[in-house]
N, C-alpha and C positions, 0 to 999 in steps of 0.2 A: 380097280384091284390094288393098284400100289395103293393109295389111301389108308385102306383095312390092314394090310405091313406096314405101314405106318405107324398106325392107331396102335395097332396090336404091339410091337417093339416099343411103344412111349409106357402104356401099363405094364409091361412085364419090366420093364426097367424103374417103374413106380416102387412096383409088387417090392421086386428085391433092395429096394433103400429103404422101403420101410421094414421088410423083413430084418434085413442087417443094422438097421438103426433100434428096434426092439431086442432084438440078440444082446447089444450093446447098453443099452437101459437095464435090460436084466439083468447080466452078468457086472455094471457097475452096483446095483442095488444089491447082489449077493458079496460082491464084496466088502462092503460096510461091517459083515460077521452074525454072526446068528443071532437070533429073534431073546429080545429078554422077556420074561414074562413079567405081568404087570405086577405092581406091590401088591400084599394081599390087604393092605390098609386102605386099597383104595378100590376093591374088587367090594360091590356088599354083600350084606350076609343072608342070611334065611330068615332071620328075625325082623331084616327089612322088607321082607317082601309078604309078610304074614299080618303088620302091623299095617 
């Protein structure tokens, strides 16, 4: 039985470093500032896709 407390305390302490370590990923990549959209020179057009 201690074993399984064991086991069980090593993943729930997995669980929350990665939990806290993707919080931390996100919140540095929302930092960086909002999304630009792409050129429209480089998006194509409808005549490329019909041709």
């Amino acid at each position: 039985m201690e074993r399984k407390k064991i086991v069980a305390i090593i993943t729930g302490a997995i669980s929350l470093i990665l939990a806290i370590a993707y919080l931390f990923l996100v919140q540095l990549l929302d930092f960086r500032g909002p999304m630009q959209p792409a050129p429209l020179s480089q998006l194509p057009t409808v005549a490329e896709y019909i041709s």
